[in-house]
N, C-alpha and C positions, 0 to 999 in steps of 0.2 A: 806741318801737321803732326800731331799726335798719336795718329797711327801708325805710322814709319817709323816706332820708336818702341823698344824695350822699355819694361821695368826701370829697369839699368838707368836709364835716362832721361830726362824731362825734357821739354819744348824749349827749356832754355840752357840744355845741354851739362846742367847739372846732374851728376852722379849721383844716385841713392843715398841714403845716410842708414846702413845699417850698423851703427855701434851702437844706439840706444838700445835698441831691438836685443843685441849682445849681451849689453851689461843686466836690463831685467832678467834676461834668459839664466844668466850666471847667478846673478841673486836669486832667483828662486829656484833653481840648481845645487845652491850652495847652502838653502834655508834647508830642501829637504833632505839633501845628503848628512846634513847634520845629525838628524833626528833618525833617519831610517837606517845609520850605518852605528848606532849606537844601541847597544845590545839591551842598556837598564830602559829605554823609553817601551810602553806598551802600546797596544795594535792602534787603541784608542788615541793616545796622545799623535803618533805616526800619520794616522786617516785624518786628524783634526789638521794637524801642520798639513797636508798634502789640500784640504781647502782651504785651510788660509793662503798657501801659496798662489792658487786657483784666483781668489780673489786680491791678490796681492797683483798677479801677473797680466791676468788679461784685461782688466782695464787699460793698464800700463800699455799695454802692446797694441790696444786698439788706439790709445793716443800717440803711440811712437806713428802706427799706420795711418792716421788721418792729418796728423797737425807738423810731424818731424821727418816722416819718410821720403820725403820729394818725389816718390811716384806719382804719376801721370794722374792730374784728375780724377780720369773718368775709373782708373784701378782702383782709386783712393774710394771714390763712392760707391763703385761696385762693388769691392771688398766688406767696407761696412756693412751696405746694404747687406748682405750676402751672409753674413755673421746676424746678424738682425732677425731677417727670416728663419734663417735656420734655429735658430735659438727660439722664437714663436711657432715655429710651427712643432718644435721639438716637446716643448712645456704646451701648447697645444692638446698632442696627444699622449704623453704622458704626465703622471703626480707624483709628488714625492711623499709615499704612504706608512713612512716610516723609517728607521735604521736598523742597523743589525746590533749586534750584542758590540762589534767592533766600533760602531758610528758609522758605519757604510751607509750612503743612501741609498733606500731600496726604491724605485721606481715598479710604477704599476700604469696599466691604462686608465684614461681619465672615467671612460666609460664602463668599469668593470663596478659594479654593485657591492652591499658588504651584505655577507649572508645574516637572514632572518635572524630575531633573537629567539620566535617561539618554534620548536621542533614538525616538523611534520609529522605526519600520521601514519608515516606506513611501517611495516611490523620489522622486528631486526634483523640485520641485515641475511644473519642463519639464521632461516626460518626453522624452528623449534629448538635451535640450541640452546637457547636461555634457560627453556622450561625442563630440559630435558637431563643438564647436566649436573654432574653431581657439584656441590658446592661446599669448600672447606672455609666455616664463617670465621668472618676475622673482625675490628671494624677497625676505622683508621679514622681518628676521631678529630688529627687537627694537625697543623703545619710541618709535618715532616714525621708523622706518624707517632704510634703511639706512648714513644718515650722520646720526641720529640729534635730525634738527633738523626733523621735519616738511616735507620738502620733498622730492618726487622729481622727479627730473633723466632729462632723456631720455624723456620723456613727453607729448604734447599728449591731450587727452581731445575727443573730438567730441563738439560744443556743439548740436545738433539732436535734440533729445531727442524731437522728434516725428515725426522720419523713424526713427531709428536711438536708440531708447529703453535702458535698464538691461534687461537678462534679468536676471529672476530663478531664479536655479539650483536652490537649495534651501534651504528655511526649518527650521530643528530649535527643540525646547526647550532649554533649557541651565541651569545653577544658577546660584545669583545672585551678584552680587560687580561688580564695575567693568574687570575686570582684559580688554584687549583682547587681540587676537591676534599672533600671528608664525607667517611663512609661509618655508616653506623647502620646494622640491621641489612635490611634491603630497600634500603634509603642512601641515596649520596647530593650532596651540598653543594653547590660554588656558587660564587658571583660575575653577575654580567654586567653592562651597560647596552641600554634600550634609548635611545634618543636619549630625553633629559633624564631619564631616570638609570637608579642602581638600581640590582635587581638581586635577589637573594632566592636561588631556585632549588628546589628539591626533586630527585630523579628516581624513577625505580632503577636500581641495577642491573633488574634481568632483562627490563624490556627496553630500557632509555626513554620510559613515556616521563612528563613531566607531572609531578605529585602535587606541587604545588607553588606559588611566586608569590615573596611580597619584596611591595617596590616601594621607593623612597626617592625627593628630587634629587639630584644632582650629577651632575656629569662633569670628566675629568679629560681632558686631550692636549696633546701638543705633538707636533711633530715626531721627534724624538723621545717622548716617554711613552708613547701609543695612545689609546684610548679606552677607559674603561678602568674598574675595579683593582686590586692590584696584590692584596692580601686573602688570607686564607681563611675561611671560618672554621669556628669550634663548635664540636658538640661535647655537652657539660648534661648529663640529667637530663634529658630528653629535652634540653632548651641548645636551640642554636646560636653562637654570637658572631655576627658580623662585621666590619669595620668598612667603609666604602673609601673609597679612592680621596672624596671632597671630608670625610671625618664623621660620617653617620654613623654610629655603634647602635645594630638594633639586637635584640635579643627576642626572638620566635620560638613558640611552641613547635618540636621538631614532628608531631602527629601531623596540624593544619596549618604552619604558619603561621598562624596568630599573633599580631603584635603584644608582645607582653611589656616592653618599653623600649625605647630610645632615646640617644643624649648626642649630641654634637660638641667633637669636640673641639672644634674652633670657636663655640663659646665656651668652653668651659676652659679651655687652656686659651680664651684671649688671641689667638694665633690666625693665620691664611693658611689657606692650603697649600702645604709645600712645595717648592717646583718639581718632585718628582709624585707629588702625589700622597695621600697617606697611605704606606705600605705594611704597616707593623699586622701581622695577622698574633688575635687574642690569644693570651694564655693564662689558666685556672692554676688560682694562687689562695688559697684558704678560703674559700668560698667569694674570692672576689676573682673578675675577671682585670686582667692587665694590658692595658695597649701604650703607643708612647705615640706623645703629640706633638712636642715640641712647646713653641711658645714660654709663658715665666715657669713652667714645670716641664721636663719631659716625660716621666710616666704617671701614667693616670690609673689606678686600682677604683674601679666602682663595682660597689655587690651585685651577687651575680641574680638575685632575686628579685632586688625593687630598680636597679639602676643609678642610686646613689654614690654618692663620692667615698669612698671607705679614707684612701689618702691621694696624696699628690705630691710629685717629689721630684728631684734630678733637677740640674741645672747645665746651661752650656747649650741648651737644643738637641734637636734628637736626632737618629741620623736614619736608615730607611729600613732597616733588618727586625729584628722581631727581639721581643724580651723571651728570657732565656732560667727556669729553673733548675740551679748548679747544686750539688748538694759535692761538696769536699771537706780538708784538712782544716778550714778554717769556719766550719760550718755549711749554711743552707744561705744564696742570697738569688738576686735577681738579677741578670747580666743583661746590658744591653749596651752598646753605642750610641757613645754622643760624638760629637763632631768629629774628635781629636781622640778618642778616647776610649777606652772600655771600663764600665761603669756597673759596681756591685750595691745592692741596695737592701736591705733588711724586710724580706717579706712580708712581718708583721704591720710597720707601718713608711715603708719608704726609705728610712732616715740612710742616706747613705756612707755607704763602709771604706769604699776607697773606690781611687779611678786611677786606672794606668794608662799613660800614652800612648794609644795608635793611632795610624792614619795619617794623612795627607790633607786634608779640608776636602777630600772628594767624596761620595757619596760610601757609607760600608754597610754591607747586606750579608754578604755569607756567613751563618750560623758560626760559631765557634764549635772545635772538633774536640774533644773529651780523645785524650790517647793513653791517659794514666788517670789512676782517682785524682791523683794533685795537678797534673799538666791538659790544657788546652792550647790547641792551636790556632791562631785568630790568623784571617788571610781578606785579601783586597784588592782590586783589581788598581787602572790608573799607575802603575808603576810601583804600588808599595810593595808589595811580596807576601809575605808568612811571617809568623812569631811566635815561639812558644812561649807560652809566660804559667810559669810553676806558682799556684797559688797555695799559701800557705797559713800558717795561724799570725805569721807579722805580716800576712801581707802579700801583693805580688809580688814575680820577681822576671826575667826575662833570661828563657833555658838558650837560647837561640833566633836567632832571627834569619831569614833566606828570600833571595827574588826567584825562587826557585818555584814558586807555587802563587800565581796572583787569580785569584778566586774575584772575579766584579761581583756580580751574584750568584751563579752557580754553588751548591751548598757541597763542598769538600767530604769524604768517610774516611773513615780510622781502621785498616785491618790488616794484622799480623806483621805490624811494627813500622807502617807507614802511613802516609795521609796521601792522598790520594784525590784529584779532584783535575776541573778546567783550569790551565793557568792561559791565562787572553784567549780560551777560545782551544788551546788544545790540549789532552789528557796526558795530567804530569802527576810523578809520585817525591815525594821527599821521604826522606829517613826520619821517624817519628822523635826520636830520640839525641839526632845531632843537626836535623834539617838540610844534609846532604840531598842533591837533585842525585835520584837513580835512573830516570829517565823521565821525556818527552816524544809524544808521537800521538798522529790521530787528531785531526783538525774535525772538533765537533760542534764548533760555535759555541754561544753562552745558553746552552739548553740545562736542564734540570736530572738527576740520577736519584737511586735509592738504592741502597745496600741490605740484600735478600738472602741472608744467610753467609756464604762466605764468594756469592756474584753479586756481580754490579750490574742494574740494571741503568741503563741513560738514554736520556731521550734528547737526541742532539738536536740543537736549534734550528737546523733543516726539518727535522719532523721524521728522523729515522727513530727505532727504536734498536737500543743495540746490546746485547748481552756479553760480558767482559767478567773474566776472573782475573782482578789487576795482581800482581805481587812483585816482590822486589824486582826480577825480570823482563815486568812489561804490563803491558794492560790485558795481554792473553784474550783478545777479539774471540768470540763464540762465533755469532751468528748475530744480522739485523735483519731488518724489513720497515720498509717505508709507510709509515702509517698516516702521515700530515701534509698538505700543504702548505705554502708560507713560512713564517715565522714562529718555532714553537718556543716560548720562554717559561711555560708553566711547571709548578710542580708537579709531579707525577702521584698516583697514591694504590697503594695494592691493599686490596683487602680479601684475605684469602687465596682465591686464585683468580679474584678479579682485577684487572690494571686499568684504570681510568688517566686516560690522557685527552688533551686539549691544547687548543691557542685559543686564536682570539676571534675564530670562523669555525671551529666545529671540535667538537666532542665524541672519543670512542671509549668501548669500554673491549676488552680482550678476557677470554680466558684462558688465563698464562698455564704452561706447562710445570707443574710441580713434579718434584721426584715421587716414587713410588710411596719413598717412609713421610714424607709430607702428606701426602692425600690421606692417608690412611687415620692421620690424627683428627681428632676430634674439633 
């Protein structure tokens, strides 16, 4: 009988067969030892090999266990079974609702809802602070503020978060998507996703009531790139421009909305919607607005007035970051990434100037870092690193290169002779000048920053917010507070002494603590 018997041994007194069980064990032992004891691979590549092994392994092990193990029957099918249910009842109760900045899968309950896209009614959350406070206007009109490089000017932020803390104004729901804000007046901007529609919404700032929505079909999702909108809108002359995730560019009256045109550019650039999405948020170029699509053109300039083609240009495909207006040594052009590449283009009509190689074929989004009139820093996540490339009147050229700093999206700052930014996920500075690593520390995820005079504000992909004076010696940690749940990947946008942050489930706005000689400006 069968029961009289160990594991160990079967009914017909044969011995286990653990060496297959062994040898998988070793190979996927041996696959990840590979990768995770190797300093150049990043978080992403590491997390990616740890499920491949996963599905490499337990198949394997569940056939070593049912078809080579010689254990007893009834172990054999209890075993499985027993792997079976748990596994149903596990994806049962939870989903997989997305990943992290690293590729981690993040699990949720299957039953948990995704908040509303329209805001409720009740007043904010300080009742009479809005109305009450004094307000230094600023406005912050488009992808990384108003000179487009992550950094505002003419700002000191008060660093005593214990005297003089963040007001919180007013917290709403919002629909989901990546796409941050812009603030113009006492009006502020972003884009959501509502069922099948994008949705382009206008907010007061003091109160977070909603001003106004206009919406358009398409919806964008997958696992791993989330769901929803992805880029930032422009305001240009009191007309807003938007780009949605599926390639809708509408342009709205910023008073009521109003449609005043729209173009798709997966007709007009021939192309599918990317597999992450279209990401490029607009930028105002001689009275044309510029996005990049991909397809037989990458950049697409249509006036910012009727919605027309002005031109169309780039080759090679586009890649997920934004077009970029460089004014240096070798003139005024258009900067953006194509696949492999960083890519200059002649504002007037496209014709392009040169392209120098970067990249990997993996996705590159992080802004390029201006540290000199002639040098920029280009950075990327996926293993590639950092690069400075000195642009000049022949031409590029490459000052230095470092894996010291790998930026996936996260947008990098430039101050007092460093660059400064996420590298995989945690806050690293290099030497602006020779691309020396001065240090690494502070695991903040792939969350979003702005540089506010000479602090750094960041909003790490937890949903903290955290105030840092980085310099050669360190990231010099101020003060945070937990402002999000979830996953936050959004840009951040300060206008005055208001901070608008967001994910992909709710929307706050803060009124940040300036210094004394900041309020007091006009």
């Amino acid at each position: 009988m069968e029961s009289g018997r160990g594991v160990d041994e079967n009914r017909h007194g044969r011995r286990m067969r653990w060496w297959p069980a062994a040898v998988v064990l070793f190979l996927g032992a041996a696959a990840m030892g590979v990768v995770w004891l190797d300093p150049s691979r990043s978080h992403q590549q590491r997390n990616l090999t740890a499920l491949a092994t996963a599905v490499f392994v337990v198949p394997l092990l569940l056939a070593w266990w049912g078809l080579l193990s010689r254990a007893p029957v009834r172990a054999r099918v209890a075993g499985l079974g027993g792997f079976v249910g748990l596994a149903a009842l596990f994806f049962s109760l939870f989903r997989v609702s997305g990943v992290s900045g690293d590729l981690r899968p993040i699990f949720s309950w299957r039953w948990h809802g995704v908040a509303p896209t329209q805001p409720s009614a009740s007043p904010a959350s300080q009742p009479g602070a809005a109305a009450t406070s004094s307000v230094m206007r600023a406005d912050f009109p488009q992808f990384l503020g108003p000179q487009r490089d992550g950094h505002i000017r003419g700002v000191e932020l008060a660093t005593d978060w214990d005297r003089r803390a963040p007001v919180e104004l007013w917290r709403r729901p919002v629909g989901a998507g990546w796409s941050g804000f812009v603030v113009s007046g006492d009006r502020a901007v972003t884009l959501e996703q509502d069922g099948g529609e994008e949705v382009v919404s206008a907010w007061n700032v003091n109160t977070g009531e909603r001003a106004w929505s206009s919406r358009s079909p398409g919806r964008y999702a997958t696992t791993i790139a989330g769901e929803g909108p992805r880029s930032t809108p422009l305001i240009v002359g009191g007309r807003v421009y938007a780009m949605g995730a599926t390639g809708t560019l509408s342009c709205l009256a910023m008073e009521d909305g109003r449609l005043l045109w729209r173009a798709s550019l997966t007709e007009l650039a021939r192309c599918g919607v990317p597999e992450w999405g279209f990401a490029s948020s607009p930028v105002w170029v001689d009275g044309n607005v510029v996005v990049l699509a991909g397809g037989e053109k990458a950049a697409w300039a249509l006036d910012g007035e009727t919605g027309k083609v002005a031109w169309s240009a780039g080759s090679g495909g586009a890649n997920y970051g934004s077009v970029h207006v460089l004014d240096g040594a070798g003139g005024r052009i258009l900067a953006y990434f194509s696949g492999r590449a960083w890519v200059a283009l002649d504002p007037k009509d496209g014709r392009e100037l040169w392209r120098h190689p970067f990249g990997a074929g993996m996705p590159l989004v992080a802004a390029p870092v201006r540290v000199t009139p002639q040098r920029f820093v280009l950075s990327a996540g996926y293993g590639v690193g950092a690069e400075a490339v000195e642009w000049t009147a022949q031409g590029p050229r490459t000052a230095w290169s470092s894996k010291k700093l790998k930026a996936k999206f996260a947008n990098p700052v430039a101050l007092d002779g460093i660059v400064c930014g996420l590298d995989d996920g945690i806050l690293a500075a290099v030497d602006a000048g020779t691309g020396e690593g001065l240090w690494k520390e502070g695991r903040w995820g792939h969350g979003q920053g702005l540089l506010v005079g000479s602090h750094y504000l960041l909003m790490a992909e937890t949903g903290e917010l955290v105030l840092l004076q980085p310099s050669r010696r360190g990231p010099g940690e101020i003060a945070k507070r937990k402002l999000l749940d979830g996953k936050a990947w959004n840009p951040i946008a300060l206008a005055g002494d208001r901070l608008l942050v967001r994910n992909d489930r709710e929307a706050v706005c803060l009124r940040i603590p300036l210094s004394d000689a900041s309020s007091r400006k006009p």
